[in-house]
N, C-alpha and C positions, 0 to 999 in steps of 0.2 A: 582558483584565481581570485585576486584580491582586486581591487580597485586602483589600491595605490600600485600593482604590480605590470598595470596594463602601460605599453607602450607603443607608440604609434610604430607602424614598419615603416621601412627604409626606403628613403625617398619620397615620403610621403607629403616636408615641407623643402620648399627650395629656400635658399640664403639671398635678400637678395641683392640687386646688383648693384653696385658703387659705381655710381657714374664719375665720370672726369679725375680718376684717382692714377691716371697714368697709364703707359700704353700695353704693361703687362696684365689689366685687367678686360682686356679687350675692349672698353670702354672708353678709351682714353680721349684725350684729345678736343673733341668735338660732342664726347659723350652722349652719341647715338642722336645726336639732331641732324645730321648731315652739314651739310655748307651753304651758308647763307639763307638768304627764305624768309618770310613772315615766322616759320615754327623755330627756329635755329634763334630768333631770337628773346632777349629775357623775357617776364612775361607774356608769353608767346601765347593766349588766349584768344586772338587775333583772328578772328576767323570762325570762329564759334557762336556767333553772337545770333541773332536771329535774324533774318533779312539782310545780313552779310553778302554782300555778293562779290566780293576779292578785291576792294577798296572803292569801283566806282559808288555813284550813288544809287542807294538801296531805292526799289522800286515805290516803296512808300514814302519814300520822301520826295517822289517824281509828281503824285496826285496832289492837286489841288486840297483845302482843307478846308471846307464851306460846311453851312449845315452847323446845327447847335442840339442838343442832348442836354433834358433834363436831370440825366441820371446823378448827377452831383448835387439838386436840390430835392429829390423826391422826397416823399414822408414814406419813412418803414417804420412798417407795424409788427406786434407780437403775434402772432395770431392765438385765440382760445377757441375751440369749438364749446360748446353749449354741454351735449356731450361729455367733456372732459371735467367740465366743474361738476357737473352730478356725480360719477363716479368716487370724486372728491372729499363726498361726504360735510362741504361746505351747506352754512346755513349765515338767512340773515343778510348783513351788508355785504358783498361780494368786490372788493375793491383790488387793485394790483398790489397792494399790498399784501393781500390774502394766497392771491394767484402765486406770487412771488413765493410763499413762503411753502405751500404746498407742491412746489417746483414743474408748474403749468407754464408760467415763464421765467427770463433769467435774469432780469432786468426790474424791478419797482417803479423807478424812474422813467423806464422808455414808454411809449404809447402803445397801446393794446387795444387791438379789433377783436370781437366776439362775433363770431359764423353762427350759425345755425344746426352744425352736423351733429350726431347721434342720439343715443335717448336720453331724454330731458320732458321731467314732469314737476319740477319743484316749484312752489312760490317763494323767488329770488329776487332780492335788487341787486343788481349788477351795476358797479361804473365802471366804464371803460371811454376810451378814446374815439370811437366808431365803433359800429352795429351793423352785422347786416340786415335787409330787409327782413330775410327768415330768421334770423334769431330774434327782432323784434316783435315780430308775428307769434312764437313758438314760446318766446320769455310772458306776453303778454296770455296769450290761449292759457298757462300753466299759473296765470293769477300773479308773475312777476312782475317787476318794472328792469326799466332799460335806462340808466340816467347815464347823459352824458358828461364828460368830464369838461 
């Protein structure tokens, strides 16, 4: 047996169904929407929506909307552990450009915080955007500096 020889068995794809092509397709007519209704008509997505509740007004739009959320102004950071730049094999000035290019982060431009996790014994200068306390501690124990941007 060949590859080109193989052939699916029978019955194995359906054809399939033509809607609204008339009433010998058994489809015809109203082509399987039934009659009248939110789904019967066009775009009939009606109803799928989320908090849909069959046209009154959805419960979330019943609750008051008070209360304010920083989440549109926060600062996001890159994070680097301490850690990931040793393994790095970096020396020297250690700046996001450097980070950037050894693919520690994805971004040059965006702001970048340095942790304190794994092993790390180098004397580095690091700049970055923020520091944590332990990376300060562990960058400075290891004879580095910590400069901020």
């Amino acid at each position: 047996m060949r590859l080109g020889e193989i052939r699916r068995p029978v019955g194995a794809r359906r054809e399939r169904t033509r809607r609204g092509q008339g009433p010998g397709t058994g489809h015809g007519k109203t082509a399987g929407r039934g009659h009248k209704g939110q789904r019967a008509r066009s775009g009939a997505k009606r109803g799928n929506r989320t908090g849909f509740e069959g046209g009154s007004i959805a419960t979330y739009r019943h609750m008051p909307k008070i209360g304010f959320s920083n989440h549109d102004f926060r600062t996001v950071y890159q994070i680097v552990n301490l850690g990931a730049i040793a393994t790095r094999g970096l020396e020297g000035v250690v700046g996001p450009e450097e980070l950037a290019r050894v693919g520690l982060i994805r971004k040059a431009e965006a702001r970048v915080k340095v942790l304190g996790g794994g092993e790390f014994g180098q004397a580095l200068t690091i700049r970055a955007h923020s520091f944590s306390k332990s990376a300060v501690a562990r960058l400075t124990a290891a004879g580095g500096t910590a400069e901020v941007i």
